[in-house]
N, C-alpha and C positions, 0 to 999 in steps of 0.2 A: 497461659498455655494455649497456643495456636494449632488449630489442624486447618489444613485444605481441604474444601469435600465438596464433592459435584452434588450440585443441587436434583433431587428425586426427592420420589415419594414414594410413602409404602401402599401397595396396592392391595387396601383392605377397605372397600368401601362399606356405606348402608343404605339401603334403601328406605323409603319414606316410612318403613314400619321396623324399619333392624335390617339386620344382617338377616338374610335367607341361607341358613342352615341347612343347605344340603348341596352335595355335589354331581358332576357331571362327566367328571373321564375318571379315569386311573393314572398314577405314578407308581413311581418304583418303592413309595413309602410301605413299609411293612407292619409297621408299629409306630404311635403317636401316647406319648405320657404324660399324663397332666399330672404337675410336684405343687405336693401346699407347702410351702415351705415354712414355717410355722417356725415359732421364735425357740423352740428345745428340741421341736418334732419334727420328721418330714415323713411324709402321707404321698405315695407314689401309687396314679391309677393305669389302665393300660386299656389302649383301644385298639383292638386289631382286626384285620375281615374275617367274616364270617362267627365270633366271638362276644360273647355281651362286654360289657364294660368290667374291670374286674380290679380289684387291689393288688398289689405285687407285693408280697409275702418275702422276707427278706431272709437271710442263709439261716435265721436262729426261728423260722416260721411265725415271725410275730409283723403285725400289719401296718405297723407305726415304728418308723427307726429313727433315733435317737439322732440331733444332729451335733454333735462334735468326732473331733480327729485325735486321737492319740498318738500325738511323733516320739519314737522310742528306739534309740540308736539306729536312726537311718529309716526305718520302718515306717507306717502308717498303720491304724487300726481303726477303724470305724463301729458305730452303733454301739451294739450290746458288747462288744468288743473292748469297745474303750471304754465304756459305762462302769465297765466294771472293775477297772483300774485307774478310776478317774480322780476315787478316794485316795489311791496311795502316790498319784501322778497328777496331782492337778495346776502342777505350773506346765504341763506337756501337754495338756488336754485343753483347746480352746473351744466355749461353747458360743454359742446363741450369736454366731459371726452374722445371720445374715441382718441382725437386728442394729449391725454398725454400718450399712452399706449405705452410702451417700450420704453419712452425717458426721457433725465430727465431733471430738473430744467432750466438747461443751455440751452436747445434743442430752435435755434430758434424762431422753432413751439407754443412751452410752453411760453420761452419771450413775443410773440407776443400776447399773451391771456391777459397777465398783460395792455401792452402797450395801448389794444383794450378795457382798460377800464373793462374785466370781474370781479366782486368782489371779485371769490375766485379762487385764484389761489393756485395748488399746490406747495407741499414742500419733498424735500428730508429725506427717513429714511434710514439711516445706519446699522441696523441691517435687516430690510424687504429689501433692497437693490432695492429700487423703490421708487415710488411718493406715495404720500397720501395728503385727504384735510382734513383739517379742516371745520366745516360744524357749521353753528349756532355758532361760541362763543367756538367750541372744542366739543359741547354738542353729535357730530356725527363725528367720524374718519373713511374715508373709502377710500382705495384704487380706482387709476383709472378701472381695471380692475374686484373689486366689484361693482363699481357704472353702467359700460358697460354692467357686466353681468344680472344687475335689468333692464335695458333699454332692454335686450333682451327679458326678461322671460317677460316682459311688452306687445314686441310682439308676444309674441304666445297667451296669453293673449287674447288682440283684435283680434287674428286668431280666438279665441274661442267662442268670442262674435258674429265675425262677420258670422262666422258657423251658429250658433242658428239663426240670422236674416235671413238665408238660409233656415235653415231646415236641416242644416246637423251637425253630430257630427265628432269628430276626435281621441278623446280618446287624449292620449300624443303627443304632438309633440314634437319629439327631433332631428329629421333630419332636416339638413341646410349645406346654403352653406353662405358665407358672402362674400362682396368683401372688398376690400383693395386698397389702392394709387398703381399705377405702380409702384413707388420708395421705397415701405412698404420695408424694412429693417427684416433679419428675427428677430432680436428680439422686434421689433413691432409686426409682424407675431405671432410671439408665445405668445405674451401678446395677442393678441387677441383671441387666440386659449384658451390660460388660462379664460378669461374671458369666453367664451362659455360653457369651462367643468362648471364654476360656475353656469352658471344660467341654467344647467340642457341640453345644446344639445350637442347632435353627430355630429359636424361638419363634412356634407359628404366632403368637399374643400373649400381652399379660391378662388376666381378668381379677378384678376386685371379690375377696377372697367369699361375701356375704353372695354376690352377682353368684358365683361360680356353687353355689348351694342353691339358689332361686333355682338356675338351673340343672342342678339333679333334680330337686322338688317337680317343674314343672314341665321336665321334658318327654315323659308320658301321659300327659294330663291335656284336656282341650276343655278349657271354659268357657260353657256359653255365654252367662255373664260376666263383667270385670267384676275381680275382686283385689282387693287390696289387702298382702301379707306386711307383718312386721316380723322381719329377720332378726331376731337379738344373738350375737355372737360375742361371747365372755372368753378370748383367748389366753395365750400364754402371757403375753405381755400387753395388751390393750382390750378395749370395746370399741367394738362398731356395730352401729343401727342403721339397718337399710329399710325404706317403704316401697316394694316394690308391688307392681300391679298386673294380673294375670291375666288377658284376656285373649279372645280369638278375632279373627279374619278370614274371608274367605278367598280360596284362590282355585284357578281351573286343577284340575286333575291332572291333563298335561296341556302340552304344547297346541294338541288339537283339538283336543276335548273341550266339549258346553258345560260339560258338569265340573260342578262345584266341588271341594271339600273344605272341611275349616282347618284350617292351623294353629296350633299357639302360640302365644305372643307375650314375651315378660320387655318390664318397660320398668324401669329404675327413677323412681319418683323425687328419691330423697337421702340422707344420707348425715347422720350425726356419731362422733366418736370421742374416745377418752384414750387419749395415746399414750397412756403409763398405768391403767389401771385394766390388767389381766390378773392370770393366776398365780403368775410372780410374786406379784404383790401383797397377795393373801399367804404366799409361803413365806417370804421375806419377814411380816409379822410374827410367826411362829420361829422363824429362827433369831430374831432379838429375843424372843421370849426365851428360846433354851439356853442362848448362850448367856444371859443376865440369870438364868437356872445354875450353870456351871460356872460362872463365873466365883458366885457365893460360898458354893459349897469349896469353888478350886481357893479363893484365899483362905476362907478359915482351914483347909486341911493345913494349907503351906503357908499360911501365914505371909505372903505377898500381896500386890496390887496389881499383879498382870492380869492381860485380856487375852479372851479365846480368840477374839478377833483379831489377833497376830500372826495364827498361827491355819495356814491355806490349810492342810490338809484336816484339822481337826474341824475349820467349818464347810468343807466341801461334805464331810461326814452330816458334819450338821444339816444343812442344805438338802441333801439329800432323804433324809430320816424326816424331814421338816415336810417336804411331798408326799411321802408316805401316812404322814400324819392325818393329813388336811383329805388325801382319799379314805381313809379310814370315817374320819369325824362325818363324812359326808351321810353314812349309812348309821353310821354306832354313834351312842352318846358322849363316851366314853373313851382311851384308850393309856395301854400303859409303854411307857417309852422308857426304850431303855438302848443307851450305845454304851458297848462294852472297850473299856482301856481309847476313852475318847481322845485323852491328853495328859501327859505326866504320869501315868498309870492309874487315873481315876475313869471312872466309870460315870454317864451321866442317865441317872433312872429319876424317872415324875410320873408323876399322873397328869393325862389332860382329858378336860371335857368339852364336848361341842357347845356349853355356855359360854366358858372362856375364852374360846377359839374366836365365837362371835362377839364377845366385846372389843376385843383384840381389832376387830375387822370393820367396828363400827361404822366407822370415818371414811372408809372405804364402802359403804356397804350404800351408805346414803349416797357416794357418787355411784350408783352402777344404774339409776333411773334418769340422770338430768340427759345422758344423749337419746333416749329416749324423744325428750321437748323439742331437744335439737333436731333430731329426723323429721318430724312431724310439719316443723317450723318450715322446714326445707323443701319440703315436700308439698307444704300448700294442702295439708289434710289434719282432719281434726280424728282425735280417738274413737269417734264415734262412727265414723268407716271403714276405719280398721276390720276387716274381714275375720283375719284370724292372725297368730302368734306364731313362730317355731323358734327355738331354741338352739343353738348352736353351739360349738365349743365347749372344752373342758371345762371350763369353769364356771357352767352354767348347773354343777349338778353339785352347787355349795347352797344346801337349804335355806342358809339365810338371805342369797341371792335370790331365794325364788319368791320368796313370803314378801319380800323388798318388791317385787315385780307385780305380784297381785294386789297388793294395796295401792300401787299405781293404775295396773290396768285394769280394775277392779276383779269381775265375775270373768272374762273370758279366759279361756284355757291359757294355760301355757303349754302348745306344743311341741311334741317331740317326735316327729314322723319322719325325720330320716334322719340318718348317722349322724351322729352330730362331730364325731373326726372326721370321717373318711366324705363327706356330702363335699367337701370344695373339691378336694381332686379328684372324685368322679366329674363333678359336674365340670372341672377343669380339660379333661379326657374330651367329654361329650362336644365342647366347645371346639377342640384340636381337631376332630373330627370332621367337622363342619364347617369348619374356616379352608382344611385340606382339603385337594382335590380328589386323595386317594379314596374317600368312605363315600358311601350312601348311605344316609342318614334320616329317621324322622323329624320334620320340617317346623323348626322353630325360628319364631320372631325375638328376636334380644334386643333394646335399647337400653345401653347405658348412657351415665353421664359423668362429667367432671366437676368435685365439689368446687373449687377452684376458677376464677374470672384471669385470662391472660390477657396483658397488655401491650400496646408495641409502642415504642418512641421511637421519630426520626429526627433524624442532626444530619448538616453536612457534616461529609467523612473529612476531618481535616487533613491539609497535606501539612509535611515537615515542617515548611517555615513558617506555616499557620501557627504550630505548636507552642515552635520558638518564640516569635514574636508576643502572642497569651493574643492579638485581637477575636474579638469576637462580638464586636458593633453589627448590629444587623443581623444577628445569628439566625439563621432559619431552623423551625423545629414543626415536628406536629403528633400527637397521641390521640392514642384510640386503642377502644378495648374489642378485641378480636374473636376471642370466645367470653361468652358472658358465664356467671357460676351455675353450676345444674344445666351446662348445655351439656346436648346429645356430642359422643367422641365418635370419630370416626367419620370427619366433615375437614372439609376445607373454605378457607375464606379468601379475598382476596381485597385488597384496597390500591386504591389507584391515585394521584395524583402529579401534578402536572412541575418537572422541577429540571435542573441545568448541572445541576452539581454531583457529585458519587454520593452518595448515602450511608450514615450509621446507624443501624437497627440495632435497637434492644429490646428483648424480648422477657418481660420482668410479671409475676402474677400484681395483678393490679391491685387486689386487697390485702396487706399481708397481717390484718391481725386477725382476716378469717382463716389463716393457715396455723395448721398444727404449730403446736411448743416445739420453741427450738429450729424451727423449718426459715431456707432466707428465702427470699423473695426473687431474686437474680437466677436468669438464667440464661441463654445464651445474648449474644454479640455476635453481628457478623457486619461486615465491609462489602457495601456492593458497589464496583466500580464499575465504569466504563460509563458509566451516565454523561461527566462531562467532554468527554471524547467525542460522544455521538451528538450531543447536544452542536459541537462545534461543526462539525459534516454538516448537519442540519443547518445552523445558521449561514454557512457557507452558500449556501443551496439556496436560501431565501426560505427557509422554513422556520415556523415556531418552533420553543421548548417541546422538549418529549415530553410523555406522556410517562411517567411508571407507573409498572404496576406490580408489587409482589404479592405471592400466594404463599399463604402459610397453611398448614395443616393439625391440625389433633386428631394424634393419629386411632384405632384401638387399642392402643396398650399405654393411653394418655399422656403419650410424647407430644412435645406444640414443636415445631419447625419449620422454617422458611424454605420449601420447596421447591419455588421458580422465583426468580427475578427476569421483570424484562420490558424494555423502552421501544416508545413507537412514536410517528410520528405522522400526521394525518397531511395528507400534501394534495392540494385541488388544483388541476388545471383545466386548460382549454382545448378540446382537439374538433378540427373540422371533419362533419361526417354528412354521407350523402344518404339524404330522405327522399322517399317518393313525394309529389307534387298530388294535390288533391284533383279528384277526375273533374267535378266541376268547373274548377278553376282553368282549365285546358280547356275544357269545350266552350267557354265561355270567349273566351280567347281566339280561339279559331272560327266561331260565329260569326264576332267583326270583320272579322278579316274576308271571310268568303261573302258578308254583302256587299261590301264595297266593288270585290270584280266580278260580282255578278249586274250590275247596274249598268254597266262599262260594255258590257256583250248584246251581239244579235242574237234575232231569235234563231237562226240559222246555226250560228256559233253554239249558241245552247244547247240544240240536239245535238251537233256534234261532239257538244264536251261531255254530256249527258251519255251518252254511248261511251264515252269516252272512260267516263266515272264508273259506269258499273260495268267495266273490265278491271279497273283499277280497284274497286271495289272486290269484287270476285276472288283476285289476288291477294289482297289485305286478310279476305275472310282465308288462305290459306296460308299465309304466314301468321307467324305468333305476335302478338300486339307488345310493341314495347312499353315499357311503362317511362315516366316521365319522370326525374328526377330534378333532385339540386343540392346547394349545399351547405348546409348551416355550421352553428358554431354550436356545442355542446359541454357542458363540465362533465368532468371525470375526477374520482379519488383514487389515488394509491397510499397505501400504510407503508409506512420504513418502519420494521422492526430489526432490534438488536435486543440478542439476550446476555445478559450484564453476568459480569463475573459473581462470584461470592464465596467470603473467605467467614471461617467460622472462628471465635474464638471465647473462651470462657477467662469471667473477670471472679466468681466466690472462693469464698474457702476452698470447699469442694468443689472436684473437676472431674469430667469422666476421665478414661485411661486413654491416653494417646495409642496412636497406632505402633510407635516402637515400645510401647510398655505393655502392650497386647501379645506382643511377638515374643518379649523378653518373658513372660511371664508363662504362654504356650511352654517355652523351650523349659523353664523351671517345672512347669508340672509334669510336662514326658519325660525329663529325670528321676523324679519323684515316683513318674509309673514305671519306670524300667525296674528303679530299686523295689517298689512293693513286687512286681514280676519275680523278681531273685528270690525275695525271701518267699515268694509263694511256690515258687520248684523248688527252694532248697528247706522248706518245712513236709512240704510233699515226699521228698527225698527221706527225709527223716523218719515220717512218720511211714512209708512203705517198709523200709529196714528195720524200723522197732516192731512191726506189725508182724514181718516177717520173722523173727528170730525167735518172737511168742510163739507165733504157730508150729516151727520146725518143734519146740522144746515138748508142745503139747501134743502134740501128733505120736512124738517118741513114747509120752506116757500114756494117754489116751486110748492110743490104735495099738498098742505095742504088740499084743500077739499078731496078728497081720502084719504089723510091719517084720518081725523076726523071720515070716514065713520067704520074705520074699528079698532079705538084706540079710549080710553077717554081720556080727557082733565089730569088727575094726568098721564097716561102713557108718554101721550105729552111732561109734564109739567117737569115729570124725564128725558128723552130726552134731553131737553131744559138743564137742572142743570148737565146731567152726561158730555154732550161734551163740555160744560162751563170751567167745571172744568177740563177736560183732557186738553183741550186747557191751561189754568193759567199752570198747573202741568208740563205740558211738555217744557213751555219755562221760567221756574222758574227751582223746583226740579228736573224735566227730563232730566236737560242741562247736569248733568253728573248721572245720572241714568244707570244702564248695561240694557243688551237685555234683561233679565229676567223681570224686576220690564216693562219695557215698554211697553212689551209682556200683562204683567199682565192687566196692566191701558186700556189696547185697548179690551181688555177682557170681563172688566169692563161694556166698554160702548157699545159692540159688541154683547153681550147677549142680554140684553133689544130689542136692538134695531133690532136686523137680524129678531126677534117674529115678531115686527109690520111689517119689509119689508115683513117676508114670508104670512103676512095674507093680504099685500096690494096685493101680487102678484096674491094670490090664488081670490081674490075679483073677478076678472076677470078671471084666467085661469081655476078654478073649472063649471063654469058656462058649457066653452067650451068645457070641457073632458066630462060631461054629455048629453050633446048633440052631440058629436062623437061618443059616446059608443050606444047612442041609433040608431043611424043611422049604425050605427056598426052591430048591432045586426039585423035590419031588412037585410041587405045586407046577413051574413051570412046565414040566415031562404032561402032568396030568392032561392042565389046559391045552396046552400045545399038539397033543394026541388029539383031545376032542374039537377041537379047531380044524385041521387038517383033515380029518375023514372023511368029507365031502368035497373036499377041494382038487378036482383033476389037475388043473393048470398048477399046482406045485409038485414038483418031479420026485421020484423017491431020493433022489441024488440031493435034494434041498432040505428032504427029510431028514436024512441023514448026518448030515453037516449041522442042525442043530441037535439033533441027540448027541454028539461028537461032541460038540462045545459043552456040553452037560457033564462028560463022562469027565472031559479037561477040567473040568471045576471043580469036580469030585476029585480027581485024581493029586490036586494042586492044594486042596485043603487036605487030605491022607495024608500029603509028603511033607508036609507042614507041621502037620500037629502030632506025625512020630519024629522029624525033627526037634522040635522043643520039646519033649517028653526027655530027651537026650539029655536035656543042659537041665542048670541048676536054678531052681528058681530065683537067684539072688545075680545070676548072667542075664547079660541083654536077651532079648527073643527074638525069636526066630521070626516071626512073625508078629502082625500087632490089628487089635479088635478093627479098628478102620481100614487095614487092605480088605478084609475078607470081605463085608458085603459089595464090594470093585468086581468080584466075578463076575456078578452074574451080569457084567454091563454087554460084555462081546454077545452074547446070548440075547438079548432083549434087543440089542441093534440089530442082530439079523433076521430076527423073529419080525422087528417093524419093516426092515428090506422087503421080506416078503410077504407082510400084509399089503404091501404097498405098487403089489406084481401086476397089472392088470389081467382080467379074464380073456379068455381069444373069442373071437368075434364067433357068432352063431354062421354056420355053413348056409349058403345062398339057396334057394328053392328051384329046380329046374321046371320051366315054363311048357304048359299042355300042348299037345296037336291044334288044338282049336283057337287058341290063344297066338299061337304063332302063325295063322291063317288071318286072324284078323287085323295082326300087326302089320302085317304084309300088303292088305287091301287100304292102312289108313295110308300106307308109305303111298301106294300105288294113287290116291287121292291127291295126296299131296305135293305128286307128281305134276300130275293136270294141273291144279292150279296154279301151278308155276308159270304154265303156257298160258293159260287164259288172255283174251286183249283186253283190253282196258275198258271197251263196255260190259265186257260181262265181268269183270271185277267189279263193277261200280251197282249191276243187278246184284251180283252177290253177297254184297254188301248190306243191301236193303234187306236182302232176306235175311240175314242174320241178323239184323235190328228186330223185325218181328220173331218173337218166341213161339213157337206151338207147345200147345197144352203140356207134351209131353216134356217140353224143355223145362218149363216153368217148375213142373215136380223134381226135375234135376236138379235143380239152384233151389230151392226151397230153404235145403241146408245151408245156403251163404246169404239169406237176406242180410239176416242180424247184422254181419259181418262189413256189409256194404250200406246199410245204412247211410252211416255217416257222407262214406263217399258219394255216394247218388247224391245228398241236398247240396256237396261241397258244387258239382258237376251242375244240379239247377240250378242254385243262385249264380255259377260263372255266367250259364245259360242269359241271364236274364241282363235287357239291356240297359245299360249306365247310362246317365247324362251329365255333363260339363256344367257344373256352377253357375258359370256365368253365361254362357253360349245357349244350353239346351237343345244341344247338339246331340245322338247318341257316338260315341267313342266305339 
């Protein structure tokens, strides 16, 4: 399978200590979800502004939802939904899909699903180059990575319900981050990644599921010293042991600031796992044990050789009662089992106790310590560093796992300081957050790594007849390993050499029996051409072989991919450029030359030249002095680069999903969501008209004397006959009726019936608007009287127009309520409890008209005898100085610069005032000088 893909890379760097976990703008992002997608469960966290980090509670309020899909004529059911019908429908019901993603048939992980009793197990397709189920009977074909991507779109789903039980909205959510097994393989990794573009999100990263718990753990914590955790995580289907290390660093406070603060910093030391021994596996044992229970008892009743294990639904019972067990035995010694009419009409009842259970588990119990070695091994640290312990995962709280743990790690705790479900998708959440641009976040250091060494081989790319023909005398090749194991992800490399031909890259993990059971080693192929094209421009030219160089990447979410490709060619010439001449070597020069014709001259001649010179001299010293030049020869470099094509293609079993099987399978699941749409308005439908035809029936009996008061007996009596018959209609013809016709029938009995509610209501509430409205009305008259008393500028004509509006409201509710006094209480009314408090609205607007009147201006002061005498003598002053000449405006001038005493107490009151201005007027006052001149300006 071949795809075409333009070379890029993802733009998720780290810096020499991690990623720095905090950001710097805003997006449109509203909401970011970290999913554990766990092999039965999924664990959905939410990160939003202004909000902590929080778990999203799913429609049956429980914090952990169940991962399989129940398809059921056309339909979908999710979580507790299908759980619960899982036992009577478990070829309909596929579970634990994301545990088939990127593996196939053969993949221990997939074997082990059959073995565990699951009903549907997948099956290899040859041309899809992947797994797929059969679903119902064939009646549903759907890849692991369709069915993961409806499990996801499921949770943003209940992110959106759970929203609305908040009060908040989110619009789309498409950002996420997901975690993964420590040991995820990348073409797991990329099936997972496939599966997200399907159901619609922007996978901001993946993070390794023990990582994404380091970080809940230590993203409020700053340690002054390092310390070193062992994360033990017993999941649903595997163990993983991570050794990671806590420590701080200092960084400024901000951009300007000297001062310091520390930050923390988790750093991924190591990393050991068991990729088939979770809590599966410990259930799986109890379920041979029951069914080799009923087995015994099922032939000696019936005297056959048959097995339970024939029959899906009696062991999907099993299966299930078999979990319950194992959480039970976890606390109690003891427990007694019993599943009623299991199969054939027998009954399977035992006793079991938590000794049994742990022999049963022996085998198992002694592997759940060796990844343990393996961490530690990996990690380059001995036990005796180990800080401290935490405990992870479900199936860390099986007693006999734990007793198994401390006889390994002797006397230190085994902790248990944070959730041990819900710690990966928080800490998943916390990571979304901090990779995005939308949050501001508390600033942590993260360094992961890749258990995992990738390697790259080059070949010439063969052309056609190359094929044909099979030579391959002189083959060119060369390897190297690119990321070594336990390096830091989130790095790029690049290698360079020097060659003439197109190139085939393969990109293969270089160890492969340090890779998980079952995992291949093969991972991408790509075709980079154009090499020997350029090569040939090149030799044309007189140039050597190019140079290449490709850049590969691993990325944060532990994808390896070849980036860039691209060819150069180092080309030296000659070019003539003009250098100054050294001054000695010119004066030196012109020395000779001027003894010689000075030896040759009179002494007559010599004054003359001599005069001669220092005019010529004089001159020179006013012109600019040329400098002296010449002309050498110089090397120069130029680089010819060309960036080379590159064509991608996959040679394993397993392959991601092309891009037309992306688009085919979009268009498959937005079918799939239109149909669940249908049946979610047409159960909606359903259950408003069942809702409704109880409450009409009960209201009749209930409320009956009010309702008599205010209906006759034939209105009753329709009542009675119309929700009768929607009732029959609905669970007869309605059963497959559409939303329209249902719609209609509720209609139907909604008309009739919402009359008699709204005149039961009005019975009572009309009464009380009428006597509001009249207490209403004296309140206003009251205030509105004490208000205006004082107030000249409102006219009595203004007065009066609203008493007027008073007496209209009075008048309008009288005529009103001896109107309906008229009719029968079982007639429409005359009136209804919401017009009446509408009165007093005319009244209250023109009440605010004329608060809103301004008052009239205070009447003007007429001016003294003596006051208009002096007015008259400054006019007369101001006359004169009109005419003045210009030397006695310039005396008169001076004398107002000087104050007499008596001015001085005049201004007194405006020093303050002028303060500022007077020093503004000195310093203008005072004189500047020019920088450079010291001149005053």
């Amino acid at each position: 399978m071949k795809h075409s893909v333009s070379v890029r890379g993802t733009i998720l760097t780290a810096a020499c200590v991690g990623i720095l976990l905090t950001s710097m703008t805003y997006v449109s992002a509203r909401a970011i979800l970290g999913i554990d997608l766990g092999s039965l469960y999924m664990k959905v966290a939410l990160v939003q502004r202004g909000a902590p980090l929080e778990i999203v509670t799913n429609m049956h309020s429980k914090r952990k939802t169940e991962q399989m899909i129940l398809f059921d004529e056309g339909t979908r059911l999710y979580g507790s939904d299908a759980s619960s019908l899982m036992a009577r429908k478990p070829t309909k019901t596929p579970v634990a899909m994301s545990v088939m993603l990127g593996r196939d048939e053969d993949h221990p992980a997939v074997k082990i699903l059959s073995e565990r009793h699951f009903s549907l197990t997948p099956e290899y397709n040859e041309t899809r180059k992947g797994l797929y189920l059969s679903i119902d009977g064939g009646k549903q074909i759907h890849t692991p990575e369709e069915l993961t991507a409806m499990v996801l779109h499921y949770a943003e789903e209940i992110t959106h319900q759970y929203g609305k039980e908040k009060g908040h909205t989110y619009g789309d959510i498409t950002d996420c981050v997901l975690t993964v097994p420590s040991f995820a393989t990348q073409t797991e990794r990329q099936a997972l990644l496939d599966a997200a573009e399907l159901g619609g999100f922007r996978v901001l990263g993946l993070i390794d599921e023990n990582t994404a718990s380091a970080v809940n753990f230590g993203m409020d914590k700053t340690f002054e010293e390092p310390q070193i955790y062992l994360f033990y995580n017993l999941g649903g289907s595997s163990l993983q042991v991570s050794i990671i290390k806590f420590h701080s660093y200092e960084v400024p406070e901000s951009k300007y600031s000297k001062k310091m603060k520390r930050v923390g910093s988790i750093e991924v030391l190591g990393k050991g796992w068991d990729s088939t021994l979770g809590g599966l596996a410990y259930d799986n044992r109890l379920v041979e044990y029951m069914a080799d229970h009923f087995n015994r008892e099922w032939r000696h009743a019936r005297g056959h050789d048959k097995d339970i294990r024939d029959a899906p639904r009696a062991m999907t019972k099993i299966r299930l009662q078999a979990n319950k067990v194992k959480h039970v035995l976890s606390a109690n010694q003891e427990i007694p089992v019993h599943i009623d009419s299991l199969h054939d009409d027998l009954s399977l009842s035992m006793h079991f106790s938590r000794t049994q259970f742990e022999e049963l588990c022996d085998d198992l119990t002694k592997r759940a310590t060796d990844p343990i070695i393996d961490a530690l091994a990996s990690a380059n640290v001995t036990l005796e560093e180990i800080t401290a312990i935490e405990l992870i995962g479900g199936g860390m709280r099986v007693p006999k796992v734990q007793s198994s743990l401390s006889t390994v790690l002797g006397d230190m705790e085994l902790g248990m300081h944070i959730n041990s479900d819900e710690s990966m998708a928080l800490g998943a959440s916390f990571y979304g957050a901090n990779i995005s641009t939308a949050f501001r976040v508390r600033q942590v250091g993260l360094v992961d790594i890749s258990p995992f060494a990738v390697g790259v081989t080059l070949e010439d790319l063969e052309t056609d007849e190359e094929k044909k023909s099979g030579e391959d005398e002189d083959a060119w090749g060369k390897k190297a390993t690119i990321f070594k194991a336990n390096g830091k992800i989130g790095v790029k490399k690049t290698i360079a050499f020097t060659h003439d031909q197109d190139v085939h890259v393969s990109l293969d993990y270089s160890d492969p029996e340090k890779l998980p059971i079952g995992a291949k080693a093969e991972l991408q192929r790509y075709k980079v051409s154009g090499v020997s094209a350029f090569a040939k421009e090149m030799e044309e030219k007189g140039l050597g072989k190019p140079k290449v160089s490709l850049q590969f990447e691993l990325s944060q979410s532990g994808t390896t991919a070849l980036i860039k490709a691209e060819a150069a060619v180092e080309e030296t010439y000659t070019v003539e450029v003009e250098v100054e001449i050294d001054d000695e070597e010119t004066a030196a020069s012109f020395n000779e030359t001027n003894e010689k014709e000075t030896e040759n001259k009179t002494e007559g001649s010599a004054e003359s030249q001599n005069d001669t010179s220092k005019e010529d001299i004089s001159e020179k010293e006013e012109e600019p002095k040329k400098k002296k030049t010449k002309l050498v020869n110089q090397e120069k470099k130029k680089t010819h680069r060309k960036s080379l094509d590159v064509e991608i293609y996959y040679v394993g079993k397993i392959q991601p999903l092309s891009k037309d099987l992306i688009e085919e399978y979009k268009l498959n699941i937005a079918e799939l969501a239109l149909l669940d749409k249908g049946r979610i308005l047409l159960e909606e439908a359903k259950n408003k008209l069942e809702s409704y035809f109880y409450s009409v029936k009960n209201k009749l009996i209930d409320d009956e004397e009010n309702v008599a008061k205010i209906s006759t007996e034939e209105q009753r009596e329709e009542l009675r006959k119309l929700s009768m018959e929607a009732e029959e209609w609905l669970f007869d013809e309605g059963d497959t009726a559409d939303v329209e016709t249902i719609q209609s029938k509720y209609d139907e009995l909604a008309t009739p019936a919402e009359m008699v509610w709204f005149r039961l209501k009005e019975m009572t509430a009309r009464p009380a608007a009428v006597k509001a409205l009249n207490e209403r009305l004296v309140e206003i008259e009251e205030k509105f009287t004490n208000w205006v008393t004082n107030l000249t500028h409102i006219t009595e004509e203004e007065k009066g127009d609203v008493f007027a509006k008073v007496e209209n409201a009075r008048k309008w509710l009288s005529d009103k309520v001896d109107a309906q006094a008229e009719k029968a209480a079982h007639d429409e009314p005359t009136f209804t409890s919401e017009e009446v408090p509408l009165q007093t609205k005319p009244i209250q607007k023109l009440i605010s008209k004329l608060s809103k009147k301004p008052k009239p201006k205070p009447p003007k002061v007429e001016k003294k005898e003596t006051e208009v005498n002096n007015t008259d003598d400054k006019s007369s002053n101001e006359g004169d100085n009109e005419t003045v000449s210009e030397e006695t405006f310039e005396e008169t001038k001076e004398e107002e610069s000087t104050s007499t005493d008596a001015d001085e107490k005049n201004i007194d009151s405006e020093e303050n005032e002028t303060d500022e201005a007077d020093k503004d007027t000195q310093s203008s006052e005072q004189p500047t000088q020019d920088d450079e001149t010291g001149e005053e300006l």
